[in-house]
C-alpha positions as CSV (number, residue, x, y, z in Angstrom):
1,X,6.2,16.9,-18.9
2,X,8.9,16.0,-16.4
3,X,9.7,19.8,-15.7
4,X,5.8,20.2,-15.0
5,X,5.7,16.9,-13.1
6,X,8.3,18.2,-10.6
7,X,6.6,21.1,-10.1
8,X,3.3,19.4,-8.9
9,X,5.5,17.4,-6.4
10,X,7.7,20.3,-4.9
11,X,4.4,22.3,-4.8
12,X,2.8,19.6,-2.8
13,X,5.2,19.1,-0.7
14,X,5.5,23.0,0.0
15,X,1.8,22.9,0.9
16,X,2.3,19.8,3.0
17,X,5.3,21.7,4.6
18,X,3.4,24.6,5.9
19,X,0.7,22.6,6.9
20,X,3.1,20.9,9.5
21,X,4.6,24.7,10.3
22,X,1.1,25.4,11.4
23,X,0.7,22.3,13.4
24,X,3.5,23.1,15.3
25,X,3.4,26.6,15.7
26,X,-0.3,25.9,17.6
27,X,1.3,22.4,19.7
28,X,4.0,25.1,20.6
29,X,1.4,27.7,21.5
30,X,-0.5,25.0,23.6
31,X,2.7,24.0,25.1
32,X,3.9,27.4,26.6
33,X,0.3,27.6,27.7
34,X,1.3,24.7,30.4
35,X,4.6,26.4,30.8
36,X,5.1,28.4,34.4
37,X,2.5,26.3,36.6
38,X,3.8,28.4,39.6
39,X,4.4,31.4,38.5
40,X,8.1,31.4,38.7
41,X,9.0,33.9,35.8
42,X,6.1,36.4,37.6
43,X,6.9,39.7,37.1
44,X,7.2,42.4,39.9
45,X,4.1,44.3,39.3
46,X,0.9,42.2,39.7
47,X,-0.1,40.3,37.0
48,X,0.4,37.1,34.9
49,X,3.4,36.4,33.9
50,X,5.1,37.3,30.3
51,X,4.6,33.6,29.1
52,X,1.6,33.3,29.6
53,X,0.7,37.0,28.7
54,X,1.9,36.2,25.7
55,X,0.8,32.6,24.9
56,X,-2.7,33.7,25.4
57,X,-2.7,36.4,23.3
58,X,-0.9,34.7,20.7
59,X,-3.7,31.5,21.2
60,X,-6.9,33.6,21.3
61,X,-5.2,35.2,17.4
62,X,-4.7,32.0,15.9
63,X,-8.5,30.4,16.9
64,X,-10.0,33.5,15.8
65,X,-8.0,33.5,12.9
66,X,-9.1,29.5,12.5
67,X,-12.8,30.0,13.3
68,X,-12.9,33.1,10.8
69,X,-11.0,31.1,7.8
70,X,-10.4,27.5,8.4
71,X,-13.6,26.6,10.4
72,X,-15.7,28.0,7.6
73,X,-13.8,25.9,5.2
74,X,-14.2,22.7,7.0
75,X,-17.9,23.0,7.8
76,X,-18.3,23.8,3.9
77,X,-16.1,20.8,2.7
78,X,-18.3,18.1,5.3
79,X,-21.9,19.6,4.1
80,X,-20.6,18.9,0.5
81,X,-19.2,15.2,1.5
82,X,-22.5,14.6,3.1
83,X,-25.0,16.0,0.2
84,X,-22.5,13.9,-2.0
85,X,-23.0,10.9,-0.2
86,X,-26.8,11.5,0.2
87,X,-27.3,11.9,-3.5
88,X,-24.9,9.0,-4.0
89,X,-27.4,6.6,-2.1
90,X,-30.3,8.1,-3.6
91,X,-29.0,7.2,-6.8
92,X,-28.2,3.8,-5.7
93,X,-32.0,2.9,-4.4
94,X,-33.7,5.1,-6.5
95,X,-34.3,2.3,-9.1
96,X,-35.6,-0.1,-6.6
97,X,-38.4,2.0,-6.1
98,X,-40.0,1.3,-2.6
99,X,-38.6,-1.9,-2.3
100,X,-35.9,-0.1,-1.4
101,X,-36.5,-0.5,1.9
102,X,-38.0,-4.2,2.2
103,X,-34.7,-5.3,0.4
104,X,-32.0,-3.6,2.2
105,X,-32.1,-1.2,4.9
106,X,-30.6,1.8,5.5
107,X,-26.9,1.2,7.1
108,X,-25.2,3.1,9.5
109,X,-21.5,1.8,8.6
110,X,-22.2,1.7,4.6
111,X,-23.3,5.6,4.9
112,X,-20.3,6.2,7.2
113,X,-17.8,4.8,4.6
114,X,-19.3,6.3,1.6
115,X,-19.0,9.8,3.3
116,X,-15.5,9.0,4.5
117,X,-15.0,8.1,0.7
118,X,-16.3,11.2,-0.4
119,X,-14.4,13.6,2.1
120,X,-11.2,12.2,0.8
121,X,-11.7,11.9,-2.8
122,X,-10.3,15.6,-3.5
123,X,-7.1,14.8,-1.4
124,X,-6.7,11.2,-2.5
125,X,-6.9,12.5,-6.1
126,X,-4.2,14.4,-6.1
127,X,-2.3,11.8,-4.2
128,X,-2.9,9.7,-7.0
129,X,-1.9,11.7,-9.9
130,X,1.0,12.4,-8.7
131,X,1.9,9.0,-8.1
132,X,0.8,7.6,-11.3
133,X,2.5,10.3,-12.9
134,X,6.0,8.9,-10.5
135,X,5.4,5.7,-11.9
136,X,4.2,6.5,-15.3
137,X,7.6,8.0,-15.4
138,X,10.0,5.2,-14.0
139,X,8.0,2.6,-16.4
140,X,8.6,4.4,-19.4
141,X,12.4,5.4,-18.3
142,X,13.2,1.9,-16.4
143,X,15.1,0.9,-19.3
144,X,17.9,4.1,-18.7
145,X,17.6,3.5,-14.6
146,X,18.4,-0.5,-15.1
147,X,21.1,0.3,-17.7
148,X,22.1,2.9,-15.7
149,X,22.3,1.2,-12.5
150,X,24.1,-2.1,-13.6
151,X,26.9,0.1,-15.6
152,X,27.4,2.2,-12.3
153,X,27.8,-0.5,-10.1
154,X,30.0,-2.5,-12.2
155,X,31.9,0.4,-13.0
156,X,32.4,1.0,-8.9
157,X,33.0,-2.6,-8.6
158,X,36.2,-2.3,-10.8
159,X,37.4,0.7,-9.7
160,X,37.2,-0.7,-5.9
161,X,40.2,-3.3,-6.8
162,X,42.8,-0.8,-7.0
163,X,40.8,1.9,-4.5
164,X,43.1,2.2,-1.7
165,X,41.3,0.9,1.7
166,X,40.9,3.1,5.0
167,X,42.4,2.9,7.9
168,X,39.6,0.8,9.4
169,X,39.4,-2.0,6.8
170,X,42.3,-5.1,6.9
171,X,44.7,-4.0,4.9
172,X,43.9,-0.6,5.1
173,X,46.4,2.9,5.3
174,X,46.8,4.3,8.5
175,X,47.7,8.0,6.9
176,X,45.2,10.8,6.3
177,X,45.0,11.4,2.4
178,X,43.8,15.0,3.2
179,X,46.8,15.8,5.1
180,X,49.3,14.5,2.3
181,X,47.4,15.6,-0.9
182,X,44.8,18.5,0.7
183,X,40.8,18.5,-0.6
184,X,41.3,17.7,-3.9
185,X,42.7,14.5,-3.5
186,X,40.6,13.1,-0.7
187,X,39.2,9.6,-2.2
188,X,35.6,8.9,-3.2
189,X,33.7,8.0,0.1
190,X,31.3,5.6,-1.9
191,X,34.3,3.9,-3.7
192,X,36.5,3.7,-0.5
193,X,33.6,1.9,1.3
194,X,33.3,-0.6,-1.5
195,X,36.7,-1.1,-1.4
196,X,36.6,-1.7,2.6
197,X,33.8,-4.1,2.3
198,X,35.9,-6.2,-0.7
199,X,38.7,-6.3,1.6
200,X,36.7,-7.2,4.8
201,X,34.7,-9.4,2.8
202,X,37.9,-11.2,1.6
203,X,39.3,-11.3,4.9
204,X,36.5,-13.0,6.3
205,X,36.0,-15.6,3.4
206,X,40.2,-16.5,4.1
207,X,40.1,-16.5,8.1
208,X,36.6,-18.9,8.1
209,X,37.8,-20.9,5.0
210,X,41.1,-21.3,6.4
211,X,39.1,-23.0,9.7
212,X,36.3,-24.7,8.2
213,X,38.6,-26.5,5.9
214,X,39.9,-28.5,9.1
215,X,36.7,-29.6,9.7
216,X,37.6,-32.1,7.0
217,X,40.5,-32.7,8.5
218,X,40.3,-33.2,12.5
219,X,42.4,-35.8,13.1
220,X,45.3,-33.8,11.1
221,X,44.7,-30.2,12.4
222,X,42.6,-30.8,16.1
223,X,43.4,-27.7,17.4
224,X,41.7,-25.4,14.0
225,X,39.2,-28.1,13.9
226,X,38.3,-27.2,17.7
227,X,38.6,-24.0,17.1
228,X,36.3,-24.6,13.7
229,X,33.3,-26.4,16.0
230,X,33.1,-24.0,19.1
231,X,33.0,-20.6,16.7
232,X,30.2,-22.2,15.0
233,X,28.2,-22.9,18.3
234,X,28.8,-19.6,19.4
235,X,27.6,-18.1,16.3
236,X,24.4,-20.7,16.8
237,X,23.4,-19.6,19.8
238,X,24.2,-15.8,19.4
239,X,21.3,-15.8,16.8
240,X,19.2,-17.6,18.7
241,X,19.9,-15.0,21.6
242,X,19.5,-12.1,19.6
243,X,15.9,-13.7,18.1
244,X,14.7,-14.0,21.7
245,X,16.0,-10.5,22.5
246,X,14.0,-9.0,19.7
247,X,10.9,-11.0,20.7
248,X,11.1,-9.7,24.0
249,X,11.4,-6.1,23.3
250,X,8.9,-6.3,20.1
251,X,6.9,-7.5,23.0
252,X,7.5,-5.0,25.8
253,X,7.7,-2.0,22.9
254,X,4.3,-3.6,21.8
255,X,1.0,-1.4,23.0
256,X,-1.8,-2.9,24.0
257,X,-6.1,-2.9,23.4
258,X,-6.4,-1.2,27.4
259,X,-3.5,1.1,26.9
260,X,-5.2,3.3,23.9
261,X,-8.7,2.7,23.9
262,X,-11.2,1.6,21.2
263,X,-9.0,3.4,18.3
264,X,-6.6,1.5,18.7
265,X,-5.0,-0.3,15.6
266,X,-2.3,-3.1,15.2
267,X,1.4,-2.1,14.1
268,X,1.4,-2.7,10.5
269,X,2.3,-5.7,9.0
270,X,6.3,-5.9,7.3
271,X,6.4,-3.7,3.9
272,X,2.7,-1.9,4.4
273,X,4.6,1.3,3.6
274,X,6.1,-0.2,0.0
275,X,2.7,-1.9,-0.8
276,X,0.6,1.8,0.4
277,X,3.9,3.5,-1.9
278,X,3.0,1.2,-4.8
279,X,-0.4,1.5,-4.6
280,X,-2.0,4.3,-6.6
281,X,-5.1,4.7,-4.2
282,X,-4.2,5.5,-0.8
283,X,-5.2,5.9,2.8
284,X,-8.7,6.1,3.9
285,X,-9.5,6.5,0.2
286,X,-8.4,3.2,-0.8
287,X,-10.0,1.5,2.4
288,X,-13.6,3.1,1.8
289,X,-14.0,2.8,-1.8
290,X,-15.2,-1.2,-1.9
291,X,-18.2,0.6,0.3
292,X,-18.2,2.1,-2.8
293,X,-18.1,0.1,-5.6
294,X,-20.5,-2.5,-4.4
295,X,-23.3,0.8,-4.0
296,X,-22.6,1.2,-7.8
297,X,-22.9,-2.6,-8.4
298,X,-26.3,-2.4,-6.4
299,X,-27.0,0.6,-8.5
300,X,-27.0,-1.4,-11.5
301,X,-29.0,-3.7,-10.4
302,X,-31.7,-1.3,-9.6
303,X,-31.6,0.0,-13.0
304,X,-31.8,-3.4,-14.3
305,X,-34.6,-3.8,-12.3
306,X,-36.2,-0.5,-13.5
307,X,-35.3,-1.8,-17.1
308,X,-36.9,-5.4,-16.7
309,X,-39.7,-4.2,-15.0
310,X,-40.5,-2.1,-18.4
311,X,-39.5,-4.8,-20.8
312,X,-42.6,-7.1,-18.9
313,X,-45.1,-4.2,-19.6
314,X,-44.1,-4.0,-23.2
315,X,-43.5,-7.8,-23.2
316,X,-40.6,-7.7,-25.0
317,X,-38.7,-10.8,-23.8
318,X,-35.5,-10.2,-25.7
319,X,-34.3,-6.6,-24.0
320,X,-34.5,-8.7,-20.5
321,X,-31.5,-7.0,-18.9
322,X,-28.2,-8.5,-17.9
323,X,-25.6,-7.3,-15.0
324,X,-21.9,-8.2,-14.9
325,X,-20.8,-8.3,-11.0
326,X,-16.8,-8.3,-12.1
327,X,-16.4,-5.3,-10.0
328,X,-17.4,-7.0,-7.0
329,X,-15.5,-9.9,-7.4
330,X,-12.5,-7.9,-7.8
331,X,-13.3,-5.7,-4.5
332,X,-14.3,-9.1,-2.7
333,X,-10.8,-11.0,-3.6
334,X,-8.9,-8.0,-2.0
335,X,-11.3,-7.1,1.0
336,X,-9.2,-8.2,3.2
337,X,-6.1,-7.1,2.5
338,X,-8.0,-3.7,1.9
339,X,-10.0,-3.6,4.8
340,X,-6.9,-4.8,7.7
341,X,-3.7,-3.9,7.1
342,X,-2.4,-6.3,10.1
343,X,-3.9,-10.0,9.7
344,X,-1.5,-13.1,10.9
345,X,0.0,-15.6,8.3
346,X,-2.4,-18.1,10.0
347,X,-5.6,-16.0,9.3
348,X,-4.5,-15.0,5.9
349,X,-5.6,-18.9,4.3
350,X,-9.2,-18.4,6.1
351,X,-9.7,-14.8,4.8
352,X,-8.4,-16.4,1.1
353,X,-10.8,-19.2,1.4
354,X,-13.9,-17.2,2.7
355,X,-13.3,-14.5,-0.5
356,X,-13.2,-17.6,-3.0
357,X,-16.4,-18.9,-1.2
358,X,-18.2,-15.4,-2.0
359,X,-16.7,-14.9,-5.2
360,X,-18.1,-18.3,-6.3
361,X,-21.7,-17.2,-4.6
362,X,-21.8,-13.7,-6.5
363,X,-20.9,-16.2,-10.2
364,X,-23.7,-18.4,-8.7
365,X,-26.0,-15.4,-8.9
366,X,-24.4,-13.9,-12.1
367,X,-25.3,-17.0,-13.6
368,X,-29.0,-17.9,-12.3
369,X,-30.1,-14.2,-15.2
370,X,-29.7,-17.3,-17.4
371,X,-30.8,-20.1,-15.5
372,X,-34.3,-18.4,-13.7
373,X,-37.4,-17.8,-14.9
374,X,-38.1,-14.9,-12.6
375,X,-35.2,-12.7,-13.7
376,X,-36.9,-10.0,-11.3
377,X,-36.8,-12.2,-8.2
378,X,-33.1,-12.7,-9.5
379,X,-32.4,-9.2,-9.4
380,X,-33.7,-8.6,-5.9
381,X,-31.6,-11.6,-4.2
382,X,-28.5,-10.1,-6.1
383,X,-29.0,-6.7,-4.2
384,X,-30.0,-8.1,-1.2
385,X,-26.0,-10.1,-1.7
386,X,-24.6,-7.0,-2.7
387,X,-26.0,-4.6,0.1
388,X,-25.1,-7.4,3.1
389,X,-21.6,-7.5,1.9
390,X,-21.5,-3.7,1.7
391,X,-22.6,-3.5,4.8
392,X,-20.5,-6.6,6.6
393,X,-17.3,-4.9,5.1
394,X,-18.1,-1.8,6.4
395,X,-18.3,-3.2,9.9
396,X,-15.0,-5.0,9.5
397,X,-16.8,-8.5,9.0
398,X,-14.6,-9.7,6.1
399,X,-14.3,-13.5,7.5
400,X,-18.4,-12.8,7.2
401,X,-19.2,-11.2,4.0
402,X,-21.7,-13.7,3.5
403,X,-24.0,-16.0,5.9
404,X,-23.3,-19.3,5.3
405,X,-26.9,-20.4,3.6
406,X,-25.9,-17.7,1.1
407,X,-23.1,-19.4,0.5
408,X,-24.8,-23.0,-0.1
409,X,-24.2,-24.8,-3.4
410,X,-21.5,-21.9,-4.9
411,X,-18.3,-23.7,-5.6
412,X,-15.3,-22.1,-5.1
413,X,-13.5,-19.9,-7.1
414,X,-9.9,-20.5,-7.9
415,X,-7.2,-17.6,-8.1
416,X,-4.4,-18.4,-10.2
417,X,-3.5,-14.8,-11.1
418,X,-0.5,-14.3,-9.5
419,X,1.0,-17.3,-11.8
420,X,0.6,-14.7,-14.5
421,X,1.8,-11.6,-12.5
422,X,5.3,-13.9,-11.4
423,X,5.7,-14.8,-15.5
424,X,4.9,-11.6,-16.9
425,X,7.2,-10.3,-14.5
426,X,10.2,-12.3,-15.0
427,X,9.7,-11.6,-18.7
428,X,10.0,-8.2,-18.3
429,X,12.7,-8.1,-16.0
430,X,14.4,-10.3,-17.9
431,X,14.5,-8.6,-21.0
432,X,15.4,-5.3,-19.6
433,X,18.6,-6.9,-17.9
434,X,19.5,-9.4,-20.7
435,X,19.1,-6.0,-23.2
436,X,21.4,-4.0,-21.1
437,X,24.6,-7.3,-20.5
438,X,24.1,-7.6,-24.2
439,X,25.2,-3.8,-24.5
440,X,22.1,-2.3,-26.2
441,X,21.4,1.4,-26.4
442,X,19.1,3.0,-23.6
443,X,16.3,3.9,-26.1
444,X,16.4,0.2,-27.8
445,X,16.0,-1.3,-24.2
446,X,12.6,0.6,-23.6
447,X,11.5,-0.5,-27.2
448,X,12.4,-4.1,-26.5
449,X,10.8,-4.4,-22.7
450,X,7.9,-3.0,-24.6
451,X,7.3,-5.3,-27.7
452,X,8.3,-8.1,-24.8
453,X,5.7,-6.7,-22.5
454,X,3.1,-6.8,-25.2
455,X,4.0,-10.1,-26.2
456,X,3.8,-11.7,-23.3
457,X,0.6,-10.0,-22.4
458,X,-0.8,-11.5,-25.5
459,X,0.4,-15.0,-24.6
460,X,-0.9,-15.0,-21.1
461,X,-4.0,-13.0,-21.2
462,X,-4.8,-13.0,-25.1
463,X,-8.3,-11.7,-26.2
464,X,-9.5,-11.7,-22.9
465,X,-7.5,-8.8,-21.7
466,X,-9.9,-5.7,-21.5
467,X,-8.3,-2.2,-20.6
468,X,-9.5,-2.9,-16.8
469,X,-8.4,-5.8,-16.7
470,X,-4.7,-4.1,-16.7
471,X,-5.8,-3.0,-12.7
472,X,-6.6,-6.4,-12.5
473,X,-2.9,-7.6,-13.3
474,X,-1.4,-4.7,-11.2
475,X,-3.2,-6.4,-7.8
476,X,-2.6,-9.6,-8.8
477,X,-7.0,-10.4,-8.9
478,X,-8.6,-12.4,-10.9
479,X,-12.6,-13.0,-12.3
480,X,-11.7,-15.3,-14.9
């Protein structure tokens, strides 16, 4: 499996490879295209010059090249996104009948993402074997890689105290091991740097204990004391400095809305790349595919619909229908981290508290199948719901998903998930280090995190855990 798995990567990364070959060969191409604006390298005879002779020749090659395989492709890849996503909202309204259109128009922004959605699927499926696959691979191995990891640094760490130090480090030898012993007994470059951080960290832990400890003392030792007081002021206002230093140039550095345009975007909050890493859906995959999920959820409902509407002609009361909207809670709790990728600490408590006010709306409606007579007027203000916020998170709305009479008399929903996620991750954690100080063997570690894991699992979640509820615990969301 592992042998196979590194095939699929270094393949991939072969194919991403030559795609960036390609891109620069043609940026060159245009480049030398530019090249000579006055016909400096012209030859003798009359005529262009070489360059250009050649740059044009060499263009003209790779677009017909491109328009005979590549632009065939492409126009063959967006018909089949856009009969997908045709046939995908066909699907979706087809058991509303003509109500259809006196419940929810047709959307601009909700078609837009869904054939975005669709165009990416084939990429963003391979992105995301590959990484489950990664991180099927470190779960079951993280046992090895902690055991691994604490015996190696530990081992370093002890082998640092009697590393000799280089030049550079207090302490340190001022003569050239590879001129006294040759190659072969030139010192470890990791263990020699641990070594020169021990000793610079012991020299600096002597020379500022040495001066802080007549802070205690000022009357007895004024002049370290002084000495003591005015290093720490320094050191004050040196960060402060450097903090208003990398204001300024984050702000300078900073592009603005006029500079680029309407495509502009905002720099990316901190750790976007670890969260996108993490994250087993990706890109514009991963941003489109609420679009998505709440046009299956309105899909349901239509076929509940359908199904009611059959039920009343055979008056059979007990095969009324029922639709779960867990899948739209889930999408709604992380719209907006989904949706932006750069929203202020400030905003972030609004965007929670809207998402909790429309997750208690949608259980509202979940709940009023068993409340309302009219199960089939139920059914139609549930896909009228269903198709605004669709269509309000497709425009980048997510502080609107709902209009604030559709939000009247839903309580708010509480998310206490991450409590969960924090315990059932110290547990885990926990059990994988404390296994490995207490000396166990690699293959019993990965047999203990699991029966832990599972344990824990069961204490925390207990019969309600469903298999997707396991996505649930990955991104920290909650429909409980």
């Amino acid at each position: 499996m592992l042998e196979t798995l590194w095939t699929v990567i270094v393949l991939a990364l072969v194919l991403a490879g030559g795609a960036l070959v390609l891109t620069g060969l043609l940026w060159m191409l245009i480049t030398l295209r530019r090249m000579d604006p006055e016909d400096r390298w012209r030859v003798r005879s009359p005529g262009r010059s070489r360059v250009r002779v050649l740059a044009d020749r060499t263009f003209h090659l790779v677009l017909w090249v491109h328009a005979h395989t590549v632009g065939p492709a492409v126009r063959r890849y967006v018909r089949w996104g856009a009969r997908g996503t045709t046939r995908h909202l066909r699907w979706a309204r087809r058991g509303f009948g003509q109500d259809a259109e006196r419940l929810f128009p047709r959307s601009h922004a909700v078609r837009t993402a869904v054939w975005d959605w669709y165009c990416t699927m084939p990429l963003a499926g391979i992105a995301y074997v590959i990484k489950a696959c990664v991180l099927l691979l470190v779960t079951v191995n993280i046992g090895v890689i902690v055991t691994k990891g604490v015996t190696g640094v530990t081992h370093l760490w002890e082998k640092s105290k009697q590393a000799n130090a280089p030049w550079w480090a207090p302490g340190g030898s001022a003569a050239d091991p590879a001129s006294e012993g040759g190659a072969s007994d030139r010192p470890d470059p990791l263990l020699a740097l641990m070594a020169a951080l021990r000793r610079v960290g012991a020299a600096i832990t002597e020379k500022v204990g040495h001066h802080l400890s007549a802070l205690t003392d000022p009357l007895g030792r004024p002049m370290e004391a002084l000495i003591a007081a005015a290093a720490l002021v320094l050191l004050a206002m040196m960060l402060l400095a450097s903090r208003v230093a990398w204001l300024a140039l984050r702000q300078i550095a900073r592009p603005s809305y006029q500079d680029h345009g309407p495509h502009y975007a905002e720099p990316r909050t901190r750790f976007t790349w670890a969260r996108r890493l993490l994250s087993l859906r990706v890109g514009t995959n991963r941003e489109n595919r609420p679009v998505v999920v709440l046009v299956n959820c309105l899909a349901r409902v239509g076929a509940a619909q359908s199904y009611h509407r059959w039920s009343l002609r055979i008056r059979s009361p007990l095969t009324a229908p029922r639709v779960h909207l867990a899948d739209a809670e889930r999408v709604v709790w992380s719209a907006w981290r989904t949706r932006h990728t750069a929203i202020r600490g400030v905003l972030r408590a609004q965007h929670k508290e809207h998402a909790a006010e429309v997750v208690g709306a949608l259980r509202m409606m979940e709940t009023r199948q068993d409340t309302a007579a009219d199960r089939g007027r139920v059914f139609e203000d549930m896909a009228r719901m269903l198709a605004k916020i669709a269509e309000r998170y497709a425009q980048g709305r997510t502080l609107a998903l709902l209009d604030p009479e559709d939000l009247s008399g839903a309580s708010r929903a509480v998310n206490r998930e991450w409590i969960r996620m924090v315990i059932l991750g110290v547990a885990v954690i926990g059990s994988a280090v404390g296994a490995s100080a207490l000396g166990v063997s690699d293959a019993a570690i990965a047999q203990v995190v699991g029966v832990v894991s599972l344990v824990m699992v069961g204490l925390l979640y207990g019969s309600r855990l469903t298999p997707t509820d396991l996505l649930d615990v990955v991104r920290g969301q909650s429909r409980k």
